[in-house]
C-alpha positions in Angstrom: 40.2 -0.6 40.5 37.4 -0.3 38.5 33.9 -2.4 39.7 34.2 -5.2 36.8 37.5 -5.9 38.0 36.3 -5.8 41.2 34.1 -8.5 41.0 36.3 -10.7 38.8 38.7 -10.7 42.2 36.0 -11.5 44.2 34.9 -14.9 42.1 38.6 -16.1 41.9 38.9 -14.9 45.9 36.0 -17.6 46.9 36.8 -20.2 44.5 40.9 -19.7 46.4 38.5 -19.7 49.4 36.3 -23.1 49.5 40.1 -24.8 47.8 41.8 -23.5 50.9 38.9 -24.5 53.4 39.0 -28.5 52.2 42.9 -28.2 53.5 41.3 -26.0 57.0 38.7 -28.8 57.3 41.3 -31.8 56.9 44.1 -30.3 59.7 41.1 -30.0 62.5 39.5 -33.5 60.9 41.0 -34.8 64.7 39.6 -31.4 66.6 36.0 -31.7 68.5 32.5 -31.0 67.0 32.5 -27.6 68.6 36.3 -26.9 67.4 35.7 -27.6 64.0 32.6 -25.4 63.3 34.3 -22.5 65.8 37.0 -22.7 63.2 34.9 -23.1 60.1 32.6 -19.9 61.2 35.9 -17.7 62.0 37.6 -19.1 58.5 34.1 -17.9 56.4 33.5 -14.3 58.9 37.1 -13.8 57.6 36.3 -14.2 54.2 33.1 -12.5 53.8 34.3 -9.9 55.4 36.9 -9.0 52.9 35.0 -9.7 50.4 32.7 -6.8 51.6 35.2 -4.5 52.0 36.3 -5.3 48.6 32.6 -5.0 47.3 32.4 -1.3 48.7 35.7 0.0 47.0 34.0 2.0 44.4 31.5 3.8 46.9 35.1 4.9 48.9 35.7 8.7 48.4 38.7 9.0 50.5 41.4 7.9 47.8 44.0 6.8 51.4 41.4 4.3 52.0 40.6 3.0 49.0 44.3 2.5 48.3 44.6 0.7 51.9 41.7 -1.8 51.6 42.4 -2.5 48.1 46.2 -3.4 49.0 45.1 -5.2 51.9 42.6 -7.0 50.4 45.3 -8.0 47.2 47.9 -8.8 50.4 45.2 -11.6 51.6 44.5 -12.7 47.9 48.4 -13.5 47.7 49.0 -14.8 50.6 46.7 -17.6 50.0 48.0 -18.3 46.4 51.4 -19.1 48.3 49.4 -21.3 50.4 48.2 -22.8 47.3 51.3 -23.6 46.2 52.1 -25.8 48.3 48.6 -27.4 48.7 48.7 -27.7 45.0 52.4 -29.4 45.0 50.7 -31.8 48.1 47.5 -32.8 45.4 50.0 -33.3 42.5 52.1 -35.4 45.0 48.7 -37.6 45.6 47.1 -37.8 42.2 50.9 -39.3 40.9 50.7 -41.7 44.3 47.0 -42.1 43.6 47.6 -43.0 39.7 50.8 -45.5 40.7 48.6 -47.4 43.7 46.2 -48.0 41.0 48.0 -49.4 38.3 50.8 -50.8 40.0 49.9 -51.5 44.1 46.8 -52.7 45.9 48.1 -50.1 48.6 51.7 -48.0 48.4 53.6 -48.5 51.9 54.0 -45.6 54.3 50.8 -43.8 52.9 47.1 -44.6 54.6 44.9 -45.2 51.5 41.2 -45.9 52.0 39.7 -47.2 48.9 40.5 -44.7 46.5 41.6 -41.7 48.8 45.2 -41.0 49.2 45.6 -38.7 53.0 47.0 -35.3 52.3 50.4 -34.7 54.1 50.3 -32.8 57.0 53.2 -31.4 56.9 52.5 -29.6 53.6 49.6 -28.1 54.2 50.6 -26.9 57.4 53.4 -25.2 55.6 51.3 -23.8 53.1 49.6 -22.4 55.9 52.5 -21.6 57.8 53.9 -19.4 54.9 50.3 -17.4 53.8 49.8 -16.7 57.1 53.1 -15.3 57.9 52.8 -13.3 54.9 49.7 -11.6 55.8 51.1 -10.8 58.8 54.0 -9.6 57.4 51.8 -6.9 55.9 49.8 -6.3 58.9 53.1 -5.7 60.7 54.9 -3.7 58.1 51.6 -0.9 58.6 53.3 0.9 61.5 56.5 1.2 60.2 55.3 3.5 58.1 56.4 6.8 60.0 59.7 4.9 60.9 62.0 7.1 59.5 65.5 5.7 59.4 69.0 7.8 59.5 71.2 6.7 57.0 74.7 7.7 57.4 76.8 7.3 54.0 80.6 8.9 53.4 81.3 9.5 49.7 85.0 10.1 48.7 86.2 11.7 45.4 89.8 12.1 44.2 88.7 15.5 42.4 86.0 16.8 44.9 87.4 20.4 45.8 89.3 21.3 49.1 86.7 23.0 50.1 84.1 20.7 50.4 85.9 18.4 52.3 83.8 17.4 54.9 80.4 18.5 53.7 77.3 17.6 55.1 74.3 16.7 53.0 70.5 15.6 53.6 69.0 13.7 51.0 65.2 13.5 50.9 62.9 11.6 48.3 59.4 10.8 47.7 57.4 12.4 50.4 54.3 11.8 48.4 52.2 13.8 51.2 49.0 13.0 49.9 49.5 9.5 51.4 50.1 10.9 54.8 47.5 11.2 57.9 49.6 11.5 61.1 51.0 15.2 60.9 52.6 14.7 64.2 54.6 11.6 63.1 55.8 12.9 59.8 57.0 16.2 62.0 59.2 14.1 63.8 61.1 13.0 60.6 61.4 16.7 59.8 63.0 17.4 63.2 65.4 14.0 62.5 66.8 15.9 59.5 67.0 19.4 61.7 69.1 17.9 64.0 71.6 16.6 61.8 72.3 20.0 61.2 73.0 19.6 57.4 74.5 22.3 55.3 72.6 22.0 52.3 69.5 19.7 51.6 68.8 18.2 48.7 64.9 16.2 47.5 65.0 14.3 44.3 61.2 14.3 43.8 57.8 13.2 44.1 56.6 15.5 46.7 52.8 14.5 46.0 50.8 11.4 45.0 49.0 13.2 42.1 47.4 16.9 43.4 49.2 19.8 44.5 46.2 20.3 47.7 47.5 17.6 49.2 50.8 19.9 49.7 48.0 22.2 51.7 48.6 20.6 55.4 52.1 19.9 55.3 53.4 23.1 53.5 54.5 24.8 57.2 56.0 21.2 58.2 58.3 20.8 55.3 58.8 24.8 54.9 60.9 24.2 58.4 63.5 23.0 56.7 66.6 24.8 55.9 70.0 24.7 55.6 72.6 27.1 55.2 73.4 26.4 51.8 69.6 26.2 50.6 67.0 23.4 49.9 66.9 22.3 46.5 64.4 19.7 44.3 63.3 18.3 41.3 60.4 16.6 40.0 59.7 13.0 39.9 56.7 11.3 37.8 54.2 11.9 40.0 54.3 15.4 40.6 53.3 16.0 36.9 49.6 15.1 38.1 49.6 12.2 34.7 47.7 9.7 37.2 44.8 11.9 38.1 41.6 12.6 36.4 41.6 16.4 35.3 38.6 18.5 34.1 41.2 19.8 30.9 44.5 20.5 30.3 44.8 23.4 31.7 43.5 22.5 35.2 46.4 20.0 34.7 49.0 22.4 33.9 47.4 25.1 36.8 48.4 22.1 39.2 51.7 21.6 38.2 52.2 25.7 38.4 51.1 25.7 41.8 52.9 22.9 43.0 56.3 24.8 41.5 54.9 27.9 43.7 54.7 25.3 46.7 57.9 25.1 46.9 59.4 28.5 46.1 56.7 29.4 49.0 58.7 26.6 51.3 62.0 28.5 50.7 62.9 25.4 48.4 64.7 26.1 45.0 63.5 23.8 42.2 66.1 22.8 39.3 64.4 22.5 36.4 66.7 21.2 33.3 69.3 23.5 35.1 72.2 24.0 37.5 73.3 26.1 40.3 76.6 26.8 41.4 77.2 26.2 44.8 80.4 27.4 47.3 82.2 26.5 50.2 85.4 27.8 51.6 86.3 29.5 48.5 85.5 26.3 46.3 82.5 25.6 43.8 81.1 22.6 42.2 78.4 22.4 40.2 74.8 21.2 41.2 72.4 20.2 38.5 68.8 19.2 38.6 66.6 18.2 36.2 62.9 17.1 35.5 61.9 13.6 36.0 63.8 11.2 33.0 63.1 7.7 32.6 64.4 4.4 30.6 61.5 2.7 31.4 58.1 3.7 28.7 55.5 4.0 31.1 57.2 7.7 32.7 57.7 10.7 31.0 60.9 12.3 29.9 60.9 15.8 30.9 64.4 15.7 31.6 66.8 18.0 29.6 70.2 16.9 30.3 71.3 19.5 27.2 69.7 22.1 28.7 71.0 21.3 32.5 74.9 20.5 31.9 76.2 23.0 29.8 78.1 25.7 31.8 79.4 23.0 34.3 82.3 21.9 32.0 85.0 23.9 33.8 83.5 23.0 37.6 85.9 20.2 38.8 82.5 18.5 40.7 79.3 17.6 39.2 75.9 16.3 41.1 72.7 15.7 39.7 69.6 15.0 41.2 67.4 13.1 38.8 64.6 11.5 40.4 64.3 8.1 38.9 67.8 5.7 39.1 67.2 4.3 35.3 68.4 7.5 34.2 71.8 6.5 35.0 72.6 3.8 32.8 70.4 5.1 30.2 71.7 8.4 29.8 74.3 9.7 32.4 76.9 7.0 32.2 77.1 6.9 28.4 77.0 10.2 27.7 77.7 12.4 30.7 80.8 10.4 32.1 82.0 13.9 34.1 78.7 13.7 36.3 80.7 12.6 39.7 77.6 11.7 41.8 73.8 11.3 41.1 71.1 11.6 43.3 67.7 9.5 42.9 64.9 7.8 44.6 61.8 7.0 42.8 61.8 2.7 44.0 60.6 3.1 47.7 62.4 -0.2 47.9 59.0 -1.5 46.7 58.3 -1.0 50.9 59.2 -4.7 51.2 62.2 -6.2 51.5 65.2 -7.7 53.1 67.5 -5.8 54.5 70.8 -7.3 56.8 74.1 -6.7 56.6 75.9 -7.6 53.9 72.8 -8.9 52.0 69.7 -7.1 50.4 66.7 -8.0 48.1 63.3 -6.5 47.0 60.7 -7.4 44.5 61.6 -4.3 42.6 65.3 -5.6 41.8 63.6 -7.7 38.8 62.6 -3.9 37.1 65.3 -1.6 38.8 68.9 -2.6 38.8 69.5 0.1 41.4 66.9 0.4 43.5 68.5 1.3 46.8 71.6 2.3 48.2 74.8 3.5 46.9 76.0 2.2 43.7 79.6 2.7 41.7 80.9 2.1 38.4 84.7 3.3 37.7 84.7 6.9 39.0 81.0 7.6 39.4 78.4 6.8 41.9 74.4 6.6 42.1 73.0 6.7 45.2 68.9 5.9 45.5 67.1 7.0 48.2 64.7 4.5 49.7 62.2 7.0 50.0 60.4 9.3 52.9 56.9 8.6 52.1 55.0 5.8 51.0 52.0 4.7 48.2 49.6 2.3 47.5 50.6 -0.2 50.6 50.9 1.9 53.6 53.0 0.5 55.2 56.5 -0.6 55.1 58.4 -4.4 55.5 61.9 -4.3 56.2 62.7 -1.2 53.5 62.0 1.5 56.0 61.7 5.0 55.6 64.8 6.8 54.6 66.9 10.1 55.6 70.0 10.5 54.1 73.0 11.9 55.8 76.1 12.3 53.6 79.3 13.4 54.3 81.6 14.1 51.2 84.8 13.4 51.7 88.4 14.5 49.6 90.5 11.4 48.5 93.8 10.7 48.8 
């Protein structure tokens, strides 16, 4: 956020700030002397002191918390224009009342009116307090779920999945984005989660960084523990490419990218790019293909070479792909690539705040990615979108949490 902008929130953050306080002052109207200004002085610490921590944004080095006063900061901005809303709905529903008493009444029944004034509803503004305040929370809340990694258990069945495979266990990982990370211990117990399982072949569809390949530098040995007996495979996903970093030159650009590749040959992992694998079990194989991040949506690239990746699997009676963002599917692999059985994605996070109960599940993110999490089917092939490991920007995580994914393939009868 650059210092203009900066400022610019600031100016609209007090003006939100001295609205809001006329509704503060008029629910403790009935409070004592020493109530009301205890009140007042917390109200205005509170506010100037995000506004400083907004003010020093630009002198922050550390990029994790920048990002996390910035989102906070933009969390408390919000939560008072839902306040707003209703305190605004409350001062339309007086200036009509206000306007009517005028023309029409000496004084309208059921409202106290003194002279000119028309009370503000209690009820309202307690709402709209209710509601920014529980939002804030919300956020608050949501920042130690962060490292909450959930197991997510999913059977897939396929009429033409091979004999073999019957019964195959899968992890799926996605967007680890390490550079976000500062509790090593906690993200080691995610990586012992997916251990446990015991899966035979793991699969990560991208975004192992925010933007640098360093950040890969203390959690290398953590996620080179993990192995299966059929291999570790990835792709990239839009951050990886480095495109939201400032570089010195192209070439620095293009060095990190190299040396993130080398990251994960290092780890033991086997990146797909625009390319497939073959991959066997009990005599069977299917075909495995990967490719580079793809997206419908302008503001990604789309390094992704489906007509370099799928030729060769035409006589393979099993196709996955791990493609890193879900808009792929519709855009690309369902129109054209109808014999792709299963694809893998994550890219979303679930926008880290949702609902989630059974039965029932909504995010923000649903208005710009019709599949955004979960398993999705259309006739005989499926998407499945990983809520992601990691997180960015808000670090936290409300009511999306973390996700491992454990699949078990299963043979249709």
């Amino acid at each position: 956020m650059h210092g203009r902008n900066i400022w610019i929130l600031i100016a609209l953050i007090l003006v939100l700030n001295l609205y809001v306080f006329q509704v503060v002052k008029f629910l403790t109207h009935g409070y004592g002397p020493r109530m009301r200004m205890g009140v007042g002085v917390g109200y205005w610490a509170l506010t100037l002191g995000i506004l400083f921590c907004l003010s020093i944004v630009p002198t922050i080095h550390s990029t994790i918390i920048k990002n996390t006063v910035v989102v906070m900061v933009l969390g408390f901005f919000i939560a008072q224009l839902l306040a707003c809303l209703f305190f605004l709905t409350d001062d339309f529903r007086r200036l009509i009342q206000w306007m009517v008493g005028r023309l029409f009444f000496h004084q309208n029944e059921g409202e106290e009116v003194v002279g000119d004034h028309v009370s503000r509803s209690v009820f309202l503004s307690w709402v709209g307090i209710a509601i920014g305040t529980g939002f804030f929370g919300t956020l608050l809340w949501g920042l130690k779920n962060k490292y909450n990694y959930h197991i997510r258990k999913v059977t897939l069945s396929f009429p033409n999945l091979p004999e073999g495979f019957h019964g195959w266990k899968v992890v799926q990982l996605s967007d680890i984005h390490s550079g976000s990370f500062t509790n090593k211990e906690a993200v080691a117990k995610g990586v012992d989660m997916i251990l446990q399982e015991k899966p035979e072949c793991i699969l990560f569809t991208g975004d192992l960084v925010n933007d640098q390949s360093i950040e890969m530098d203390g959690y290398k040995d953590l996620f080179g523990r993990l192995n299966a007996p059929m291999g570790v495979f990835s792709t990239l996903g839009n951050h990886d490419y480095g495109d939201y970093a400032w570089w010195p030159s192209d070439q620095a650009k293009a060095d990190n990218l190299e040396r993130l590749k080398n990251i994960q040959q290092e780890m033991g992992w086997r990146l797909l790019m625009n390319e497939h694998v073959a991959l066997e079990r009990k005599g069977d194989k299917i075909a495995l293909l990967g490719v580079e991040n793809w997206s419908a949506k302008a503001r990604f690239p789309k390094h992704g070479r489906m007509d370099l990746a799928y030729p060769g699997t035409e006589d393979y009676a099993f196709k996955l792909l791990m493609s890193h963002d879900p808009s792929h599917w519709d855009a690309q692999i369902r129109p054209h690539y109808p014999e792709v059985d299963l694809m893998l994605a994550g890219h979303t996070h679930g926008m880290q705040f949702g609902v989630e109960i059974p039965g029932f599940k909504w995010s923000p993110v649903e208005y710009v990615y019709k599949q955004w999490a979960g398993l999705y089917e259309v006739g005989k092939q499926k998407l499945y979108v990983n809520r992601g490991y990691g997180f960015l920007g808000y670090p936290g995580r409300v009511g999306i949490m973390p996700e491992i994914t454990v699949f078990e393939f299963q043979k249709a009868t």
